[in-house]
N, CA, C and O of each residue as an XYZ file, in Angstrom:
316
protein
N      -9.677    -65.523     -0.541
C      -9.455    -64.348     -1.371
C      -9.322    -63.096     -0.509
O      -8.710    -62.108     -0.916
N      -9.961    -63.160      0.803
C     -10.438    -61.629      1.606
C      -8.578    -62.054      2.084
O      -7.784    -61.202      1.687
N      -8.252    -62.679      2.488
C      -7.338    -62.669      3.145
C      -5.725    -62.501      2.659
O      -4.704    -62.064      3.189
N      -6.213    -63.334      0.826
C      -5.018    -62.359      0.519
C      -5.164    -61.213     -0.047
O      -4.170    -60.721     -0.581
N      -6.430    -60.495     -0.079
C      -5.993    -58.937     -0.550
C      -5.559    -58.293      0.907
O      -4.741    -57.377      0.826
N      -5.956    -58.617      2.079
C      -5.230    -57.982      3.250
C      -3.771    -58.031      3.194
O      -3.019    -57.058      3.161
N      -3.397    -59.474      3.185
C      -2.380    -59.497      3.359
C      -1.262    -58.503      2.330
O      -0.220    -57.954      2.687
N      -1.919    -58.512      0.939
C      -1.089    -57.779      0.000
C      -1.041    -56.200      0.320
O      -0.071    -55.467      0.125
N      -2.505    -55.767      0.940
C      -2.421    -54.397      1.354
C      -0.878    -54.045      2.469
O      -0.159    -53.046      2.499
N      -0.816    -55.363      3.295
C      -0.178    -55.059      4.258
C       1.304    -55.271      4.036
O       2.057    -55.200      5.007
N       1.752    -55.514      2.888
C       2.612    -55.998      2.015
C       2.999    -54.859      1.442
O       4.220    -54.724      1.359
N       2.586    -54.322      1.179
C       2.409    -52.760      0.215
C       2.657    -52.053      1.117
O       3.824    -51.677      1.002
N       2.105    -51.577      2.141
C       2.489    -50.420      3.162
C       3.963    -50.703      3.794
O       4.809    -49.869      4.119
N       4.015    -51.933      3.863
C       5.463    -52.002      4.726
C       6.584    -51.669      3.136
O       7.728    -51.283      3.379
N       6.245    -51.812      1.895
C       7.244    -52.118      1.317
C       7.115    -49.822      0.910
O       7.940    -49.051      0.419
N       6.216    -49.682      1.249
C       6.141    -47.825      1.016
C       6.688    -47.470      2.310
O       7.365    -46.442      2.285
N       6.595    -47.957      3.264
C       7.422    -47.679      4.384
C       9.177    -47.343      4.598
O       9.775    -46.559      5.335
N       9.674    -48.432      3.482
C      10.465    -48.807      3.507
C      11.582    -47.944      2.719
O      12.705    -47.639      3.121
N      10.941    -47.625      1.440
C      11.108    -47.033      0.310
C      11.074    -45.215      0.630
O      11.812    -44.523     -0.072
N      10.252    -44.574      1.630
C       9.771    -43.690      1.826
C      10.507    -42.761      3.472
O      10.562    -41.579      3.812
N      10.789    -43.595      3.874
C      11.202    -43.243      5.344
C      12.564    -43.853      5.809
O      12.978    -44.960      5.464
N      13.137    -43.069      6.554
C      14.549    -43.480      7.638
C      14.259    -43.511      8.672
O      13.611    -42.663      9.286
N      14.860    -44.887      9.203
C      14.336    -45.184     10.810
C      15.477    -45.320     11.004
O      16.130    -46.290     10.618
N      16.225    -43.676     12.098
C      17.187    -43.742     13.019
C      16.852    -44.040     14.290
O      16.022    -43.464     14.993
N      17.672    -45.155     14.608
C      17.805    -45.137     16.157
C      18.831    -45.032     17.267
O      19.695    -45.881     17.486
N      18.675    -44.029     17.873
C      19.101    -43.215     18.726
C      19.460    -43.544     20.281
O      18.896    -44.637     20.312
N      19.900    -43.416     21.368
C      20.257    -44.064     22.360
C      18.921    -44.633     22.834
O      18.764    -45.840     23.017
N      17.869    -43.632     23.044
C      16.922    -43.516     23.931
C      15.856    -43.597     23.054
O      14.983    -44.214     23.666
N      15.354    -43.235     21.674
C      14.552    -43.567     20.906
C      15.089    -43.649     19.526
O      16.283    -43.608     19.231
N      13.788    -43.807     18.462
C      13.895    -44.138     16.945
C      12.840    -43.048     16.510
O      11.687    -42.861     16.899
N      13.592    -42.406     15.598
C      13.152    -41.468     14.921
C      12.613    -41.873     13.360
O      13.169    -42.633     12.568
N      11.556    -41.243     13.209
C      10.913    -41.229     11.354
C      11.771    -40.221     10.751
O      11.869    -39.159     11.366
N      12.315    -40.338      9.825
C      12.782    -39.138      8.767
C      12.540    -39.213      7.626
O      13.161    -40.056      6.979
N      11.375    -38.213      6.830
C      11.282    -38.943      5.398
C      12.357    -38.998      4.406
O      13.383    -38.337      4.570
N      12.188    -39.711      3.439
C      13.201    -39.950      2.526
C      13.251    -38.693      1.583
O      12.274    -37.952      1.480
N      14.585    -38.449      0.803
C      14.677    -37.158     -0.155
C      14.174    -38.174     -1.390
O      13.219    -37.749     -2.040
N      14.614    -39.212     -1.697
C      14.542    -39.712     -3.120
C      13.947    -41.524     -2.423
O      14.273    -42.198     -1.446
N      12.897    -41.720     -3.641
C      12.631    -43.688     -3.073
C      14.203    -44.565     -3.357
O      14.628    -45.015     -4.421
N      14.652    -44.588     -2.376
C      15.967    -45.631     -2.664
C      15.810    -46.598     -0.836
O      15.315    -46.181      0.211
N      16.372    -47.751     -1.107
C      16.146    -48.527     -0.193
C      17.815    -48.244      0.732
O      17.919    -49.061      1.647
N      18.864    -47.416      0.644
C      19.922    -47.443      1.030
C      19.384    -46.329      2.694
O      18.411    -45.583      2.591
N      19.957    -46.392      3.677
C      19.953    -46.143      4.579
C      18.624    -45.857      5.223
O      18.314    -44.799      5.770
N      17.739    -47.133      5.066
C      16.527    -47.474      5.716
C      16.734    -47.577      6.867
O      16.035    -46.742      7.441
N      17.491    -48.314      7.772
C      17.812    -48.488      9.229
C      18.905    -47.960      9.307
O      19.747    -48.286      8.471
N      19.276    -46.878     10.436
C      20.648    -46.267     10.295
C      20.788    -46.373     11.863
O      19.736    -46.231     12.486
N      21.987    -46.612     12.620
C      22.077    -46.586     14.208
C      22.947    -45.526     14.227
O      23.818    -45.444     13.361
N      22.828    -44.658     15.139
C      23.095    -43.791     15.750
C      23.107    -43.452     16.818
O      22.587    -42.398     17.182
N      23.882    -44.502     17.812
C      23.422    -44.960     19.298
C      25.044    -44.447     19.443
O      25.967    -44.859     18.740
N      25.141    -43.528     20.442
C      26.785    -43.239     21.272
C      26.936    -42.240     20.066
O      26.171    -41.467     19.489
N      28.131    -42.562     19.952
C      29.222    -41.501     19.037
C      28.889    -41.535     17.859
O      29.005    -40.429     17.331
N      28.384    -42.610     16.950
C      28.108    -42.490     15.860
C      27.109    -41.534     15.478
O      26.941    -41.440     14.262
N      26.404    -40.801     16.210
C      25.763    -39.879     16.054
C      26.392    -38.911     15.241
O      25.785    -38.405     14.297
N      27.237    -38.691     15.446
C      28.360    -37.541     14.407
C      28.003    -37.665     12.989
O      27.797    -36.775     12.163
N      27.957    -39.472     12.818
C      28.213    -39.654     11.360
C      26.995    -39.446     10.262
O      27.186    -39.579      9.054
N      25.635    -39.080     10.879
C      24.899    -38.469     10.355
C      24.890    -37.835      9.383
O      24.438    -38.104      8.270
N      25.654    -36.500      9.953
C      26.151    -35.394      9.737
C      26.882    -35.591      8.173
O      26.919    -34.684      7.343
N      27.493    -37.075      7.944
C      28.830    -36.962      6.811
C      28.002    -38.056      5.182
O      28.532    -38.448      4.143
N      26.533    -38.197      5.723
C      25.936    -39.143      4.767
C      25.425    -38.421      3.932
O      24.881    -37.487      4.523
N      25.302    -38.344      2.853
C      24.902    -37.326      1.642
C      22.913    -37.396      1.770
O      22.063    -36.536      1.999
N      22.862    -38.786      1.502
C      21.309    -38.541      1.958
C      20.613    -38.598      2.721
O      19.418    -38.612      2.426
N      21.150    -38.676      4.449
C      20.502    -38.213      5.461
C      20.447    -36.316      5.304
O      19.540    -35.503      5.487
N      21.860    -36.185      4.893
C      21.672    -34.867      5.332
C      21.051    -34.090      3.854
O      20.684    -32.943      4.108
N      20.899    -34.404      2.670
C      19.428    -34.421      2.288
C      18.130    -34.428      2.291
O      17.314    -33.715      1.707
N      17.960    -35.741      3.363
C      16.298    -35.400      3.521
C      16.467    -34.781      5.304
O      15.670    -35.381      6.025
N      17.163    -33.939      5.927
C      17.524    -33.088      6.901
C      17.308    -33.799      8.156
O      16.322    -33.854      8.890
N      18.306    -34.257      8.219
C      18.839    -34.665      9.422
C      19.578    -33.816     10.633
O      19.894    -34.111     11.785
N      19.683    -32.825      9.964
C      19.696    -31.700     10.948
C      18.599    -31.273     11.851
O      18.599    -31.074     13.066
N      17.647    -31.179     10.941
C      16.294    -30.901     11.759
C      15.838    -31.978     12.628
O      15.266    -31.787     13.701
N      16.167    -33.346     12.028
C      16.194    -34.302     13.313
C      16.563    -34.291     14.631
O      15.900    -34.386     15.663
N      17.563    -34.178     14.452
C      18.753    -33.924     16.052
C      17.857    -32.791     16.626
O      17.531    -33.056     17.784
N      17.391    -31.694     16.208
C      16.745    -30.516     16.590
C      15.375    -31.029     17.437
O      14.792    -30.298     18.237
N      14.970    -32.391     17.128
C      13.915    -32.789     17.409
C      12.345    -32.053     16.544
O      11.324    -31.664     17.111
N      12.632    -32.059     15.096
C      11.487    -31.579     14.417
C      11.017    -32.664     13.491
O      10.642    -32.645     12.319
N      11.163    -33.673     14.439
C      10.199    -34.806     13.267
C       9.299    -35.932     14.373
O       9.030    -35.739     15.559
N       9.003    -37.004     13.608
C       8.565    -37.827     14.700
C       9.392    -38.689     15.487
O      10.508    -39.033     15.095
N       8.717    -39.196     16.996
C       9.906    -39.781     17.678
C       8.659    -41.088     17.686
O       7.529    -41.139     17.200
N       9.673    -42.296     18.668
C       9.002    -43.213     18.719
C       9.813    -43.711     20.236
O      10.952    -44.149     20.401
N       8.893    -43.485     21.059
C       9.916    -44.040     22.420
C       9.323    -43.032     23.479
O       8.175    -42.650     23.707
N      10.749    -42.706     24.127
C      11.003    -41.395     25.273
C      10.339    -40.036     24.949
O      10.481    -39.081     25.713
């Protein structure tokens, strides 16, 4: 029983993770960006080389400010 309420806790955080946050990754690291609205659409986004531009043209990155990303005003994970 102890082991599946862990497991469900841990079940739950990844699935609020998921729902809640954008994980861009970037040449050199992966960035947190929170989400504007809970939708599961551009949970993992790459942005490695040139595609970096295309950020810029996604309605709900540049919603929950992805500008301020590039600026480096959120969390990093890496470099």
């Amino acid at each position: 029983m102890k082991k599946t309420f862990i497991m469900l806790v841990i079940v739950a955080a990844l699935v609020f993770g998921i729902f809640n946050y954008h994980f861009i990754l970037f040449d050199s690291s992966i960035k947190v960006l929170k989400k504007a609205s809970l939708t599961l659409d551009n949970t993992f986004v790459d942005a490695r080389g040139a595609k970096q531009y295309k950020l810029y043209l996604n309605p709900s990155l540049v919603a929950a400010g992805v500008k301020d990303l590039i600026n480096d005003k959120s969390v990093t994970i890496g470099k």
